[in-house]
N, C-alpha and C positions, 0 to 999 in steps of 0.2 A: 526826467521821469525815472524814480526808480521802481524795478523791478520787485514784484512778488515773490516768496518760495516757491507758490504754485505756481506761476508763470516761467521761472527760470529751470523748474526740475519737467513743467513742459517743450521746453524748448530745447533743452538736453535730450528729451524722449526724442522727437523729433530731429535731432543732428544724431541720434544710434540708429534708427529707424531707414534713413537715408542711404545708407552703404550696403543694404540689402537689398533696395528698391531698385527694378527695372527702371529705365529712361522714365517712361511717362509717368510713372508713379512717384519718380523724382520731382518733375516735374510741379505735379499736385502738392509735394512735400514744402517745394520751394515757397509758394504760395501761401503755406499757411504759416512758414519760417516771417515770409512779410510782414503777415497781419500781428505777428507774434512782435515785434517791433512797430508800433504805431507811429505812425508820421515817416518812418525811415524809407516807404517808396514814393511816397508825394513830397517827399524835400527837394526842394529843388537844386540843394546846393552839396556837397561832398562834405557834410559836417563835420569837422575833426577837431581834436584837439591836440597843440604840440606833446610829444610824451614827456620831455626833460622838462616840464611847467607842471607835473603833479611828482614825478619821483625818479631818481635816477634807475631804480627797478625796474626794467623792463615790461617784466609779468606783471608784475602790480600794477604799472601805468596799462597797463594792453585790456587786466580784468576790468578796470574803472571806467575805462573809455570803453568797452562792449558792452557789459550787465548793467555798470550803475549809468551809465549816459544813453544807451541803448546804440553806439555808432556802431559804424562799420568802416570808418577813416581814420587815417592816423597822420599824424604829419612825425618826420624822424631826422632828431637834430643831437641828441647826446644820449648815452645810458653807459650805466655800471662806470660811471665816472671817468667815459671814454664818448671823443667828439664820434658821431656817425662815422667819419671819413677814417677815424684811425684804428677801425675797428679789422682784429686782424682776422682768418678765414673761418674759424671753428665760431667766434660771436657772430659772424654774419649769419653765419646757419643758423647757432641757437637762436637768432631774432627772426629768421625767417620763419622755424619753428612754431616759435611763439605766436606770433601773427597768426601763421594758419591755425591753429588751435582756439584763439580769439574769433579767426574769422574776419579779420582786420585788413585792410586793402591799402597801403601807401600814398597818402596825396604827392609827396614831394620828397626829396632830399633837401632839408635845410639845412646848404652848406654854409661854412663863411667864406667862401669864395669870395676873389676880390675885397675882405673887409682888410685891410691894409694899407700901410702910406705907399702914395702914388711916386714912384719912383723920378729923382733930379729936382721934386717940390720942397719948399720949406718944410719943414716938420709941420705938421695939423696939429693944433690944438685941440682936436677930439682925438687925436691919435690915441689907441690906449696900448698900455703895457701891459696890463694882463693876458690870461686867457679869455679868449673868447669862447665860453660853453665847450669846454677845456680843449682847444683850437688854437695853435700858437703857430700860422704861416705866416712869411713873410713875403714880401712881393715876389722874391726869386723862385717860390715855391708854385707858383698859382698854374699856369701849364700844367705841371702833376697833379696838383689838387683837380684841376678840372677832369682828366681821366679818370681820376679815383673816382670823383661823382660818377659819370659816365657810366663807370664798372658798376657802381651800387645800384644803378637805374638799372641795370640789368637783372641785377640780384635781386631787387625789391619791386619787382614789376611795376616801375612807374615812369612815366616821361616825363618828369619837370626834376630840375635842378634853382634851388634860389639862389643867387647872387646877391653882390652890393656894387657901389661902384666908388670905394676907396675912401677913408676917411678924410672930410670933410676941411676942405681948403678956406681958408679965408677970402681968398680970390682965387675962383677955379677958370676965371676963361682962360689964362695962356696955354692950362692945359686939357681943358673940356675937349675939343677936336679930339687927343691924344687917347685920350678915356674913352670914348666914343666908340673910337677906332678898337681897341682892345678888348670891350664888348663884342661888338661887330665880331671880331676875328672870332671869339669866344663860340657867338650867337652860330657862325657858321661852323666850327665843329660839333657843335649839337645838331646840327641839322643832318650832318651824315649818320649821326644816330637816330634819326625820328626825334631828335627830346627837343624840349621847350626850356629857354634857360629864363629864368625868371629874375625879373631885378628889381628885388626891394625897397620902396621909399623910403630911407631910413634916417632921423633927427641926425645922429653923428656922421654919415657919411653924405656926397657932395649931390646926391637925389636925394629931397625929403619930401618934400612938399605936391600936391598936386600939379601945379605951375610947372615944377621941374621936372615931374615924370613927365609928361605932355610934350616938352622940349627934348628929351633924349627918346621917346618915343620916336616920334618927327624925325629927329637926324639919323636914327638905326631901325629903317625900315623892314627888318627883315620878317617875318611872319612868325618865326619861333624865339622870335624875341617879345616876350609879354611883360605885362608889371604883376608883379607881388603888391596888391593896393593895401596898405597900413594907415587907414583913416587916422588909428589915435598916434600913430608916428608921426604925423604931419601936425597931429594937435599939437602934440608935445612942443611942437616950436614955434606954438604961434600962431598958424593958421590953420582958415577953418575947411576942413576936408569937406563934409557935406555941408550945403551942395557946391560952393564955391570950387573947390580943389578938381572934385568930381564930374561936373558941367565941362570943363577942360580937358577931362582924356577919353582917348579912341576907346569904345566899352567894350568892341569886339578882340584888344588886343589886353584885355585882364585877364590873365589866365590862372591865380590865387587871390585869397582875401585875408587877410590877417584882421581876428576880431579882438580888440582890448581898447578900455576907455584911459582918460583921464579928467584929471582934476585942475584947474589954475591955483598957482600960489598968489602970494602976496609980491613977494620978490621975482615977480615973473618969470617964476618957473613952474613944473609942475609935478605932481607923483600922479601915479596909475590908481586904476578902479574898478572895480566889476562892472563888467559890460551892463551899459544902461543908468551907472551911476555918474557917470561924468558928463562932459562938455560936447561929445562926440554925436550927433544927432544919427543914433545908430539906427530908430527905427524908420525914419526916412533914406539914407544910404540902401537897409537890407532889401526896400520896397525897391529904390532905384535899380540894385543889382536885379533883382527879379523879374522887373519889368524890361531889362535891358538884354534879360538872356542870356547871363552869368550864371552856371549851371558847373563851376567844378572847386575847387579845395575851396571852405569858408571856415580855418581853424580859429579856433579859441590859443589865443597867445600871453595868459594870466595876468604875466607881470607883477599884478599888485599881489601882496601876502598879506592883506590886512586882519583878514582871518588866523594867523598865525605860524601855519604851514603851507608848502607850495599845494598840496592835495588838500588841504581844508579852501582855503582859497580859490582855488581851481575849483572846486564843486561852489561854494559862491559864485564867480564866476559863471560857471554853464546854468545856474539856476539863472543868472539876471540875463543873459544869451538868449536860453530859449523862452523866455518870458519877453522880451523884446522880439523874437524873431513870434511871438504872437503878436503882439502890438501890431506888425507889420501885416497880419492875416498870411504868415507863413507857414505851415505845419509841419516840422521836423522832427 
């Protein structure tokens, strides 16, 4: 939905108006700030959209995702051509700034934590040499990377950190146990913080698929150990997330959603799509998470650019979202 002049030079009236207001009169202000936002207090889910999927601009990603989307969530993984994590103390401010000024709330720290080769393994063939969302640790880094999150969860008032768990073995049993374990260890220093470490299904690394979160769930029991569920990540390789993938894991221990479609190739592969346009049976999954009591991050994670720009695309994108997330008779 996008916003009106009237509407938005209302709702500016409304946020001057506020800092002169007594408590209860705050209160009232609040109320009609909601109504001023349709769908954003009956959503059932923490809508957001990643910021480095419309513009490495901070502000510009922060105004798109409040005015023209109408959220109030963000998820935060890259800006100004720097990974979240390497962001040194004056950009933390100036993003924390920005945010308040948005109005914007932090679903997650999307690190790439763990996205790396698994240390004494053959080399992985999805191993990449690039930057990751310009992220360049290596195994020996991950300990420090994990505090750095830590600290950010602090700075960005949020409890989830996302993980991976290591780019993607040809044969991961001899060392699945090992990976498990180093989760785990992981899972419990988050826990002295109150945080939730989240681990991603991801096509390149050695969790993708439903099947296989289900199985590292099971063996790392820990309660702030949750999954990042990536429906079209598990397409991507194959199989079918809803409902098959999804009928297989604990629903109380999802604690993110990552929303982007795909398409199949010919050469059984596949490219990305705006949510609603591919393979991914998004309006049954959204109905599922709802009925199931999944109530926190549901970000939009683009991918596709078939529209030409990451921000032309991206709003592609959140139009087939919340047009699907009616399909499902959800109102956000």
């Amino acid at each position: 939905m996008r916003y009106t002049r009237r509407r938005l030079l209302a709702g500016l009236g409304l946020a001057g108006l506020e800092a002169a207001m007594s408590p209860t009169k705050k209160a009232a202000a609040s109320s009609l700030m909601k109504s001023w936002a349709p769908g954003a207090a009956s959503c059932p889910f923490r809508l957001a959209v990643i910021n480095d999927e419309i513009t490495q601009d901070f502000e510009r990603a922060c105004q798109i995702v409040s005015v023209d989307f109408g959220l109030r969530w963000i998820e935060l993984r890259s800006m100004w051509n720097k990974n979240v994590t390497t962001l040194d103390a004056k950009q933390v401010e100036d993003a924390r700034k920005i945010l308040a000024e948005h109005k914007l709330q932090v679903t997650d720290i999307a690190s790439p934590l763990f996205k790396t080769d698994w240390p004494g393994a053959p080399r992985s063939s999805q191993s990449e040499t690039r930057d990751q969302f310009h992220a360049d640790f290596d195994a020996t880094g991950q300990d420090k990377l994990l505090e750095r999150c830590i600290s950010l969860c602090k700075s960005f008032n949020t409890d989830r950190i996302r993980c991976f768990d290591y780019w993607r073995l040809d044969d991961q049993k001899p060392y699945r146990a090992a990976i498990n374990a180093k989760l785990q260890q992981a899972a419990e220093r988050c826990a002295k913080g109150n945080i939730i470490l989240l681990l991603e299904n991801e096509m390149s690394c050695n969790t993708a698929t439903g099947e296989e979160s289900a199985a590292v769930l099971k063996a790392i029991p820990n309660r702030n150990f949750m999954l990042n569920w990536d429906p079209g990540n598990a397409a991507a390789l194959g199989s079918t997330p809803y409902p098959t993938g999804y009928e297989l894991l604990p629903t109380d221990r999802i604690g993110h959603c990552h929303c982007k479609d795909v398409v199949s190739k010919p050469d059984h592969k596949y490219d990305w799509a705006p949510v609603g346009a591919g393979i991914v049976d998004w309006v049954g999954q959204l109905h599922a998470l709802r009925r199931d009591g999944f109530h926190y991050g549901l970000s939009l994670e683009t991918h596709w650019r078939g529209a030409g720009t990451p921000e032309a695309s991206t709003r592609v994108s959140m139009d087939g979202l919340k047009k699907t997330l009616t399909k499902a008779g959800i109102s956000c």
